[in-house]
C-alpha positions as CSV (number, residue, x, y, z in Angstrom):
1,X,66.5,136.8,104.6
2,X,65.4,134.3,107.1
3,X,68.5,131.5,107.7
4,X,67.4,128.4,109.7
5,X,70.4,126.5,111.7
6,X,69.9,122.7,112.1
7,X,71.5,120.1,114.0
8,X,70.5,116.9,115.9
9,X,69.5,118.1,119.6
10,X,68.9,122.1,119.1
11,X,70.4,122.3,122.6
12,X,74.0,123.5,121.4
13,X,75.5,124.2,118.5
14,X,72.4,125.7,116.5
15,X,71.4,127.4,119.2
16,X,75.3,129.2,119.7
17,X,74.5,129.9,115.6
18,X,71.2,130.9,115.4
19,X,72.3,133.8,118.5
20,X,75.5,135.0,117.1
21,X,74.0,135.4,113.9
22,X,71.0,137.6,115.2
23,X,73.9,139.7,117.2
24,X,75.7,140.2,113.9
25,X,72.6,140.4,111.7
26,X,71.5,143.8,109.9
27,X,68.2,144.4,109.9
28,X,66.3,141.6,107.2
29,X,68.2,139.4,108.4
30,X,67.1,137.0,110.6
31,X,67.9,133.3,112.1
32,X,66.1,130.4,113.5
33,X,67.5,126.9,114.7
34,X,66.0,123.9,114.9
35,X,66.9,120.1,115.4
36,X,65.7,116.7,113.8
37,X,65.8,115.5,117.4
38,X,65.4,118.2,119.7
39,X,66.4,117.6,123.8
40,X,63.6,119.8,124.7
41,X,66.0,122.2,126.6
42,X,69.2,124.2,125.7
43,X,72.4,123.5,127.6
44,X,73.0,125.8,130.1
45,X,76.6,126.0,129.3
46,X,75.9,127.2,125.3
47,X,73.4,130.0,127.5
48,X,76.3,130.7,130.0
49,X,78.8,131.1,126.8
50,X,76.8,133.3,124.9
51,X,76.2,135.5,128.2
52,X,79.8,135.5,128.7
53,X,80.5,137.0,124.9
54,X,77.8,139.7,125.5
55,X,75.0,137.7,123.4
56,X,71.5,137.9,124.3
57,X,69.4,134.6,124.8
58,X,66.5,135.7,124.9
59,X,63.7,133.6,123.2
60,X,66.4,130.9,122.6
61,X,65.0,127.6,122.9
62,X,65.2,124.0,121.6
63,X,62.7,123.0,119.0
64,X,61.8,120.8,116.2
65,X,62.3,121.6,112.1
66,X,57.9,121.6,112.3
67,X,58.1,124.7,113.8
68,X,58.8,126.5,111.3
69,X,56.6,125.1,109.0
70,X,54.2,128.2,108.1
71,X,57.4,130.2,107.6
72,X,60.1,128.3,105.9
73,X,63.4,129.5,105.5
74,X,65.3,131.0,102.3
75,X,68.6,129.1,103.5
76,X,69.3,125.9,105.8
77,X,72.5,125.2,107.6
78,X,73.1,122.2,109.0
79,X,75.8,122.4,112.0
80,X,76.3,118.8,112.9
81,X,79.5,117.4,112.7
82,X,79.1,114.4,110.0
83,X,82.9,113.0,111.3
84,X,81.5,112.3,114.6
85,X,78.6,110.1,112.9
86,X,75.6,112.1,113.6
87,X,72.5,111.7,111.2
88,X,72.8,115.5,110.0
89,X,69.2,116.7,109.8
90,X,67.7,117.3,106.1
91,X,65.2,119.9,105.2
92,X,63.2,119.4,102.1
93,X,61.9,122.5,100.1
94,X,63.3,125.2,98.1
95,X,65.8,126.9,100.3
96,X,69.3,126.8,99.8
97,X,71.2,124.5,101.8
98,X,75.1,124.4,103.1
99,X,76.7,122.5,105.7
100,X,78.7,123.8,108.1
101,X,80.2,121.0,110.7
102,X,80.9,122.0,113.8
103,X,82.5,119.4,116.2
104,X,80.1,119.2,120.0
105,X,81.5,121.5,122.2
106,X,79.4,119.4,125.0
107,X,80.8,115.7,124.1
108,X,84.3,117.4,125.3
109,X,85.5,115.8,128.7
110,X,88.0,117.3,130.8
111,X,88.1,119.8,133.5
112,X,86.1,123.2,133.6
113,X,88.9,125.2,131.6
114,X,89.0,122.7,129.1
115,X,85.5,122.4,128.5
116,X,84.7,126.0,128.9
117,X,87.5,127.0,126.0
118,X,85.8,124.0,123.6
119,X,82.4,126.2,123.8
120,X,84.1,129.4,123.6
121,X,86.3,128.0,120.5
122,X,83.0,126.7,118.7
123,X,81.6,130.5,119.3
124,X,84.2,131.8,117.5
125,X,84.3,129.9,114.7
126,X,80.2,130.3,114.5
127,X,80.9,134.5,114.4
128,X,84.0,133.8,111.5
129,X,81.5,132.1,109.7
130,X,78.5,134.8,110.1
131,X,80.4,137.5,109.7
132,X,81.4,135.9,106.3
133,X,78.3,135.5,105.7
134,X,76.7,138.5,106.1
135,X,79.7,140.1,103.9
136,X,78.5,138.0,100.8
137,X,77.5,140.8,97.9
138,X,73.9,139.6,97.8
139,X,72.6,141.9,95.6
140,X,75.3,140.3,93.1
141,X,74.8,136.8,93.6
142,X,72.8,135.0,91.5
143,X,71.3,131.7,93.2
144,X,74.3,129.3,92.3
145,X,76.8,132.3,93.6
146,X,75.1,131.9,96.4
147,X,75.1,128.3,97.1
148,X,79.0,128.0,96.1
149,X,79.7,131.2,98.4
150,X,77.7,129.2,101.4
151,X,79.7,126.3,100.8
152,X,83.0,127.7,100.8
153,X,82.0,129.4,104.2
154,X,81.7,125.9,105.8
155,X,85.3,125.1,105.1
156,X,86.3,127.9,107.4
């Protein structure tokens, strides 16, 4: 099952998804992220916090939804945080698609500790949500199952 996290820069919070959920994936299971307007670069603090946790990054980087054109995804999660007025990305095609809003961990202001525990906070509500995920009974779930199921995992 391919899984394709989306948000507005790819520089953050899909990137922080897309890695925990490869860390935590079986094999078959794979994620890809990608943003509607990507920066070009991945924050190096969403590198540094993934590092800290014991997450590889390798091969992460920031990239456009055309990427992934030749192989679409079976499901698209969108991570942008609609509250804090960001066009949340769309992708058009058959794959399922959830939303799971996840407020910026880089738009927080403060000192290092603060901004540091924002980023680490974000992390772990990314891995609740995976390993949630990845505990769905797929072989059980009939397509709607399965969208409801994704749902219900954004309101974690």
């Amino acid at each position: 099952m391919r899984v394709l996290f989306m948000c507005t820069a790819n520089s953050c919070r899909s990137i922080l998804s897309e890695a925990m959920f490869n860390h935590l994936a079986p094999e078959g299971f794979v994620a890809v992220s990608a943003g509607s307007f990507p920066k070009g670069q991945v924050l190096p603090r969403s590198l540094t916090t993934l590092q800290q946790a014991g997450i590889s990054i390798e091969g992460l980087s920031s990239k456009g939804n055309d990427a992934f054109a030749d192989n679409p995804p079976d499901i698209v999660i969108t991570v942008c945080d609609k509250a804090a007025g960001e066009a949340c990305p769309v992708y058009f095609g058959p794959a399922l698609k959830a939303h799971w809003g996840l407020e910026d961990p880089s738009e927080v202001r403060g000192d290092e500790n603060k901004v540091d525990a924002a980023f680490r906070s974000t992390l772990a509500r990314i891995e609740q949500r995976c390993r949630a995920f990845l505990a769905l009974p797929f072989e059980r779930l009939d397509r709607a199952e399965l969208q409801q199921a994704l749902n219900n995992i954004g309101t974690l």
